[in-house]
C-alpha positions as CSV (number, residue, x, y, z in Angstrom):
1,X,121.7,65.5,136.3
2,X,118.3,66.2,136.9
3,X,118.8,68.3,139.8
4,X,121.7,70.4,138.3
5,X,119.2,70.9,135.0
6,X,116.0,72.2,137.5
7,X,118.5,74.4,139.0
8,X,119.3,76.3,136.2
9,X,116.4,76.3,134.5
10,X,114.8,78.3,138.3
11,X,117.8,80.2,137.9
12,X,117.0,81.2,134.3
13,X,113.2,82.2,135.1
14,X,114.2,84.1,138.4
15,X,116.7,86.1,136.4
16,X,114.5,86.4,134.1
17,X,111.6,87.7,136.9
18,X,114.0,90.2,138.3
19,X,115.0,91.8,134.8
20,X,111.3,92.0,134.3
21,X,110.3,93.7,137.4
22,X,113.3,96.1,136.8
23,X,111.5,96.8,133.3
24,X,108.4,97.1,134.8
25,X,108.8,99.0,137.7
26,X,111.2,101.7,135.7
27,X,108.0,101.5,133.2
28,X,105.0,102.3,135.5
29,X,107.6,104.7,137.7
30,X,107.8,107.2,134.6
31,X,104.5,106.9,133.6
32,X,103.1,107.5,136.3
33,X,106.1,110.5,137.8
34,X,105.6,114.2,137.2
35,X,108.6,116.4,135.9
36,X,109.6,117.7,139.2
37,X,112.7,120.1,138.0
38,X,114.5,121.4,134.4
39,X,118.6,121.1,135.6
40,X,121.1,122.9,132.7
41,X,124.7,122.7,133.0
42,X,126.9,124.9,130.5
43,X,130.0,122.5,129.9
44,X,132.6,125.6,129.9
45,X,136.0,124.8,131.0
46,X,137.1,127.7,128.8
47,X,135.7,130.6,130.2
48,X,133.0,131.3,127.6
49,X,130.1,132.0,129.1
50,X,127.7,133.3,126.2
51,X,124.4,132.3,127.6
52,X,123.2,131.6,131.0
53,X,121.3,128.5,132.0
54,X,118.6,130.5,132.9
55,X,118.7,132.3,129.1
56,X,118.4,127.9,128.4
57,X,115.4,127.6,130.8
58,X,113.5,130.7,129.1
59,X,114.6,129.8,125.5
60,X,112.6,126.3,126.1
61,X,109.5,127.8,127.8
62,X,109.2,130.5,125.0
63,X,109.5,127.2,122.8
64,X,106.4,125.6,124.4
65,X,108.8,122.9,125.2
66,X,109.3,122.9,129.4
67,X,109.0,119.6,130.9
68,X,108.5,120.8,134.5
69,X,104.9,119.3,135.5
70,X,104.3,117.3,132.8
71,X,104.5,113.6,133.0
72,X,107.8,111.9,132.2
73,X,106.6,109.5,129.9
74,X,105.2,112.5,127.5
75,X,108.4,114.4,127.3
76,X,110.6,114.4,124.1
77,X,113.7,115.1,124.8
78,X,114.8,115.0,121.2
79,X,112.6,117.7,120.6
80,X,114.4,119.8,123.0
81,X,117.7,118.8,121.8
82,X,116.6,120.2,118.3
83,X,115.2,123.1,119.5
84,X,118.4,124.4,121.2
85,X,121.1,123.2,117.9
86,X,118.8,126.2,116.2
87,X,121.1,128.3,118.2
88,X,124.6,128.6,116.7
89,X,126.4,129.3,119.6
90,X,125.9,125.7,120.7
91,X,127.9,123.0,119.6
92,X,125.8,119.9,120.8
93,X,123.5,119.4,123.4
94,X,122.7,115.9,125.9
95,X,119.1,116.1,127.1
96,X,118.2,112.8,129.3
97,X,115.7,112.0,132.1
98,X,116.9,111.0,135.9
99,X,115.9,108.7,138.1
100,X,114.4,111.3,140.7
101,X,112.0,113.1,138.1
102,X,114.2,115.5,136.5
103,X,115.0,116.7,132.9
104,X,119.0,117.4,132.4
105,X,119.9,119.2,130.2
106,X,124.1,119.4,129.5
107,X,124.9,122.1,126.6
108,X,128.3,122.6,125.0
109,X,129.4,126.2,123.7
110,X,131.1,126.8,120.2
111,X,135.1,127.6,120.4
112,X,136.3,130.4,118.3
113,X,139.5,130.5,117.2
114,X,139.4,133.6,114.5
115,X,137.5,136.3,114.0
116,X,136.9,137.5,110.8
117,X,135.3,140.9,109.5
118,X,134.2,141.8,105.7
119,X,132.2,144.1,103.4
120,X,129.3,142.2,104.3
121,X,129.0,140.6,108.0
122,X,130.9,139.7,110.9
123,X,131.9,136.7,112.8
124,X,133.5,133.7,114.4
125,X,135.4,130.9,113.2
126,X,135.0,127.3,115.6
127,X,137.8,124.9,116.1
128,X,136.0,122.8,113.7
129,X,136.3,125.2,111.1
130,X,132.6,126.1,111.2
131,X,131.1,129.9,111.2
132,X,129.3,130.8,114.4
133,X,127.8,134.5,115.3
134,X,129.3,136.9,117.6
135,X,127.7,136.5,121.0
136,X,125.8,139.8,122.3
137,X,128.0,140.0,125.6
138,X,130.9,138.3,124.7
139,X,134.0,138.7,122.7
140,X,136.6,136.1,122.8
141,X,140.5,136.5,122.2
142,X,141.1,135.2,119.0
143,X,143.6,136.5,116.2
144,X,141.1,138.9,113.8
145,X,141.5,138.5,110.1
146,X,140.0,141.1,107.6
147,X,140.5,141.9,103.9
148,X,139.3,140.2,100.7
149,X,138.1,136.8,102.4
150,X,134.9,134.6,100.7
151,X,133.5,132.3,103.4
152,X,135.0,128.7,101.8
153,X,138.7,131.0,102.1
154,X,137.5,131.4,106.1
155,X,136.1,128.4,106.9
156,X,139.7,126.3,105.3
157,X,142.5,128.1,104.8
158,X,142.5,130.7,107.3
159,X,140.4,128.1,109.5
160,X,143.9,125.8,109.4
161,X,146.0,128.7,109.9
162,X,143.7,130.1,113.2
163,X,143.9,126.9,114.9
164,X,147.7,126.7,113.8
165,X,148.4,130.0,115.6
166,X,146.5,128.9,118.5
167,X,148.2,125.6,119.1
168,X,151.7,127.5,119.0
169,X,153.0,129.4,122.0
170,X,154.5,131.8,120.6
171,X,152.5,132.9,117.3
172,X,149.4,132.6,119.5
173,X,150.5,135.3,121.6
174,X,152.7,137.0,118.6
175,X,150.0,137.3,115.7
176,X,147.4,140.0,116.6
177,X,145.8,140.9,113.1
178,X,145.5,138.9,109.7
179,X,144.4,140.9,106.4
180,X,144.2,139.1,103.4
181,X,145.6,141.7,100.4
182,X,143.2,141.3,96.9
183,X,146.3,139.3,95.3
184,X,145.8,137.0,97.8
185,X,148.9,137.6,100.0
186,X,149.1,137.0,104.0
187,X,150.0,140.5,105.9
188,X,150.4,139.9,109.7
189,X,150.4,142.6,112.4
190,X,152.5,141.4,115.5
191,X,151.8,142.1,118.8
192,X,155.4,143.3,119.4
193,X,157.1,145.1,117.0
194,X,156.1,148.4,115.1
195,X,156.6,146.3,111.5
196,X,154.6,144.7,108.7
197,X,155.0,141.0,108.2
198,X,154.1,140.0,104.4
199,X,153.6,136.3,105.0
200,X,152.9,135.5,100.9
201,X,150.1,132.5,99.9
202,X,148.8,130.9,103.0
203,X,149.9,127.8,101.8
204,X,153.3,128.3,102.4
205,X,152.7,129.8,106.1
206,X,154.6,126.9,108.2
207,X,157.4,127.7,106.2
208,X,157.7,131.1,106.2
209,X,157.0,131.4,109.9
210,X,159.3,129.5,110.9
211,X,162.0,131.5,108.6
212,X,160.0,133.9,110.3
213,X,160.8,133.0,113.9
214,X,164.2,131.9,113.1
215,X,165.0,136.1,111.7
216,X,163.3,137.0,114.7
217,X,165.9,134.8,117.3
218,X,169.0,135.6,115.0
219,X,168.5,138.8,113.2
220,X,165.9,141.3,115.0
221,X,167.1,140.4,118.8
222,X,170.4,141.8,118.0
223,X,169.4,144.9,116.0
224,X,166.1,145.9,117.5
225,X,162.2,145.0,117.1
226,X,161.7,148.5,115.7
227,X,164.7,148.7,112.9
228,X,162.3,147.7,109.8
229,X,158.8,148.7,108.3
230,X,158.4,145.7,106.2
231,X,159.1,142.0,106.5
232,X,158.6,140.7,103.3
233,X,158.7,136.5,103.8
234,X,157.0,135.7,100.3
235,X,160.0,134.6,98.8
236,X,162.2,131.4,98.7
237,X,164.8,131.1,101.8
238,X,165.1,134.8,101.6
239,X,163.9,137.4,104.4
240,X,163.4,141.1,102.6
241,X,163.6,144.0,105.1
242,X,162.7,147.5,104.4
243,X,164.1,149.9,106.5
244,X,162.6,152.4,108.7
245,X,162.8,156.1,106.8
């Protein structure tokens, strides 16, 4: 019984040693190591490239905040994390040290789904329904809304309807141009089809696009795409057509 108890108890204590030593020598290693390199990676499996990692490298020197040469143990990677949410563009940012001396930096871009234009300004809607500036050297493919449109209007309802559209198919390829009419009504501009589609409160927009879709499969593949000025869907299970003069 005695033996079995010592046993554990050297086990215990060498465990304890070794996690210490791992503690200790991870301490005095970053204390002691110099920032060797800055690494960024732009996490962009969507093609959007609005910044380089070198644009990410200069922001941060400009910013008095590069961690190349300095020791390891005075570098705050919060701070640099902070300093590159100020840009809009970004949605969140992972800045960590490695275990050979480097800073890595891994930055993920903002993903527009609607563009929207007023009076005043320009600019994107996210998939998390958040505004974000247009990039100097980029313009991504997203449905463009214009018209009477206050920034709560963007930012929710039309937010739900972009990110509707762009999770269907069909309307994602279908639905070029959204304007918002001072009553409040939808009007669509398809991509194919030389017609005005009055859509009605955006509330109701699953249902009338899919009365929509459903005139388009039984009504407009039979008479032609080009046959009507007007769609008018803003009323209950009907479809009003205006005909071409």
């Amino acid at each position: 019984m005695f033996k079995k108890i010592l046993l554990i108890s050297v086990a215990v204590l060498l465990s304890a040693y070794l996690l210490f030593s791992l503690f200790y020598v991870n301490f005095r290693t970053e204390k002691d190591s110099i920032c060797k390199e800055l690494r960024v990676d732009i996490v962009d499996t969507l093609g959007r490239n609005y910044f380089t990692s070198n644009d990410v490298i200069t922001g941060i020197t400009r910013a008095g905040l590069s961690p190349v040469g300095k020791p390891l143990s005075t570098i705050n990677t919060a701070a640099i994390e902070d300093k590159l949410k100020e840009n809009r563009l970004i949605k969140r940012t992972e800045c960590y040290k490695t275990i050979d001396g480097a800073i890595r930096i891994k930055v993920y871009q903002r993903v527009p789904v609607l563009r929207v234009f007023t009076e005043k300004e320009s600019y994107y809607v996210d998939n998390e329904g958040e505004k974000m500036p247009v990039p100097a050297n980029f313009a991504a493919y997203a449905p463009v809304a214009s018209g009477f449109i206050g920034d709560e209007y963007a930012k929710k309802q039309l937010y739900e309807f972009a990110l509707f559209l762009q999770q269907d198919k069909f309307w994602n390829s279908q639905i070029k141009q959204i304007y918002i009419a001072p009553n409040g009504d939808v009007e669509l501009t398809p991509a194919v089809g030389d017609h005005q589609i009055i859509l009605g409160k955006i509330e109701d927009y699953k249902e009338n696009l899919e009365k929509l879709r459903l005139f388009y499969e039984k009504g407009l593949s039979k008479v032609g795409w080009n046959k009507y000025s007007v769609i008018n869907l803003k009323f209950k299970n009907q479809v009003v057509c205006t005909k071409k003069e």
